[in-house]
N, C-alpha and C positions, 0 to 999 in steps of 0.2 A: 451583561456578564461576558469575559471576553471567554475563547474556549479554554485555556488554561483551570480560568474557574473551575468551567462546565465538568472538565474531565475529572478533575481531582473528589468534585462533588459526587461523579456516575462510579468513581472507584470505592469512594467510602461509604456509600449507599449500597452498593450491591454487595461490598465487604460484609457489612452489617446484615444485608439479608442472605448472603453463604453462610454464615453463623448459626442460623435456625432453623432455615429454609431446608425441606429435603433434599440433601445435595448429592450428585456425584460430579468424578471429576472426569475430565477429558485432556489428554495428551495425543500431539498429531505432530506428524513429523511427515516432509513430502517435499514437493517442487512445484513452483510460482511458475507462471510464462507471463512476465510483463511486457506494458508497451505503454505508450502514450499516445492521447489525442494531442496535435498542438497545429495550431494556425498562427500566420501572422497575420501585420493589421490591417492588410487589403484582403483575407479572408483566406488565403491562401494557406491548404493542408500540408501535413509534411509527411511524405510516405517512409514510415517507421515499420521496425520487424520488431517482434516479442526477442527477449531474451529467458533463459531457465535460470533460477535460483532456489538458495534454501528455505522452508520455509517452517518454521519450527512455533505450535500453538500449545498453550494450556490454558483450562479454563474449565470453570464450572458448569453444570447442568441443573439448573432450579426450575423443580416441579411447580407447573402452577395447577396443573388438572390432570388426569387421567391421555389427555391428549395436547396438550401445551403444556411447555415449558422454553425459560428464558435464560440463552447460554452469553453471557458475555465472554469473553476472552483476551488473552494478553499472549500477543503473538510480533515475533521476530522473523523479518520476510528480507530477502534479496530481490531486488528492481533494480530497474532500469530500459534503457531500448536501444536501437542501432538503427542507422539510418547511412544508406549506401550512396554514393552521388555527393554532390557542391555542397556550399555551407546553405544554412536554413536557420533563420534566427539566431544566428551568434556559432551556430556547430560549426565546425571545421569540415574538411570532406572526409565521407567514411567514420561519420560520430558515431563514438559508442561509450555508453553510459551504465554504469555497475553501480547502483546504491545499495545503503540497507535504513530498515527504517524499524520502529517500533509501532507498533499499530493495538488499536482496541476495538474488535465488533461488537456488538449486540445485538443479537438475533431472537427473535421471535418464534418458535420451533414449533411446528405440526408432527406428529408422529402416527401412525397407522402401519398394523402387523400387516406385513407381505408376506407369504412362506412363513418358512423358519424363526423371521426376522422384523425388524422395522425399517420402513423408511419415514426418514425425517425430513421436509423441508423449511427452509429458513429466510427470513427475508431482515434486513433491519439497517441502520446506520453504522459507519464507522470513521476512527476518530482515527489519523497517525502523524508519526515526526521525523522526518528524515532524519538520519546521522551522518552522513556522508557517502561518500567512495570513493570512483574511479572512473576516468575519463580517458578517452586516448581518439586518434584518428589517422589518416595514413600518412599527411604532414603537417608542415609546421602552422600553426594557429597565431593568427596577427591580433593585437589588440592596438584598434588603431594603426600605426605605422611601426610599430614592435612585435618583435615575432617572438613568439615563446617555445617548449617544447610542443612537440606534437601528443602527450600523454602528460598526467597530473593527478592532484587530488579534488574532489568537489564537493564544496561546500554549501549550504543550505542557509541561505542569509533574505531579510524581509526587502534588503536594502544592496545592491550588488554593488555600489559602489565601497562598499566595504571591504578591506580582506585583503590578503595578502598576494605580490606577483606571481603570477603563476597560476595561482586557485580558481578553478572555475565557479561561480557560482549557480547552477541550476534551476532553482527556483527558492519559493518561499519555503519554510521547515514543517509550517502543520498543515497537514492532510484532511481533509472529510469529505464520503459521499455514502452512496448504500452498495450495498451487494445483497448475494442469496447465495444459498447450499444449498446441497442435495447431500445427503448423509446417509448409506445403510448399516444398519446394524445387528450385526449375528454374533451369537451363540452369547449375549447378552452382554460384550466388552468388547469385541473386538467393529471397529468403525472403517469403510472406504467412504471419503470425502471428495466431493468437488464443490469448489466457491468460485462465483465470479464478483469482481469489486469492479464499479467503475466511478470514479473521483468526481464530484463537484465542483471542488476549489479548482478556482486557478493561483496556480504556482506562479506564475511569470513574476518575479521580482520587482521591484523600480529599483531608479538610478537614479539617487536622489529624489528631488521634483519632480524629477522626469517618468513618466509612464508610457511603455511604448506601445501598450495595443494589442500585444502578443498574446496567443493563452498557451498554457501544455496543462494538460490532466490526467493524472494516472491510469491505469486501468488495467486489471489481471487477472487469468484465471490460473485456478490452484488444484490439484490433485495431494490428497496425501492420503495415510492410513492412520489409525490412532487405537487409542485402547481405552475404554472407561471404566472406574472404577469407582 
């Protein structure tokens, strides 16, 4: 079952058990610091810096027990990274990378009163899809013996020999690894959140037949506030 399946199957599923299930909802709104793991294929790291973006969640709270419960979520996040110096796997000098992606966790939640309040931690898998962005560097960007601008749009293809001039392609479009939160919650609605996600998948495209060896892997952590209701 490819994950297209999987996912459509974890949304109508859990649709089905928000309908019954004791639920509340949760809304978060905050700021990502992404970056990525990526090497190429003599193993060689690529020194990247986090970038800030927006990062906008909602999702359910389904009680399983007095101390568990299982929050999935459907969240909208800004990524990317920046990386200073020569090119490095296809980057230009000075790459810097602006995505946004749609993404779905599902967390597992512990909860226990601290104080006034709860804290909750979380551990679980997550599923996401790149949409595109923005790409730029300090010059101009050669493909092959063709120079193009130094800034563009980028696109998200399984296959990079696809696409049109100009378009960078970054990697492949679906996302999956695990992460964890740390959640407190007072005065019984109102939430401060940290989540750290770090990717599984490798992104790295092919070109055609050709496969170069490469990996790059997500990874971010998130600060936001929220409210549940």
């Amino acid at each position: 079952m490819n994950i297209k399946k999987t996912a459509l199957l974890l949304c109508l599923s859990l649709g089905a058990y928000a309908g019954y299930a004791q639920t509340k909802w949760n809304v978060k709104a905050g700021v990502a610091f992404s970056n990525v793991d990526a090497k190429n294929k003599a193993g060689d790291k690529a020194n990247t810096s986090a970038v800030g973006g927006l990062y906008l969640g909602l999702g359910p709270t389904l009680r399983l027990s007095d101390n568990f419960s299982l929050e999935p979520a459907f969240v909208f996040a800004k990524r990317g990274f920046e990386r200073k110096g020569g090119s490095f796997i296809g980057w230009g000098k000075d790459f810097k990378a602006n995505t946004s992606y749609i993404e779905m966790p599902i967390d597992v939640v512990f909860n226990a009163t601290i104080g006034t309040g709860k804290l909750e931690v979380g551990i679980g898998p997550y599923i996401g899809y790149g949409l595109g962005g923005k790409w730029k560097t300090s010059e101009s960007v050669y493909l092959d013996d063709i120079a193009i601008d130094n800034k563009g749009d980028i696109k998200f293809k399984n296959d990079s020999s696809e696409g049109e001039y100009g378009d960078y392609t970054l990697g492949r479009p679906f996302d999956y690894g695990a992460r964890a939160k740390v959640n407190y919650l007072f005065r019984e609605h109102y939430l401060v959140c940290i989540e750290f996600q770090k990717g599984i998948a490798n992104l790295e495209s092919k070109w055609g037949d050709y496969k170069s060896g490469n990996a790059i892997r997500n990874r971010s952590l998130g600060i936001s506030v929220g409210y549940r209701f």
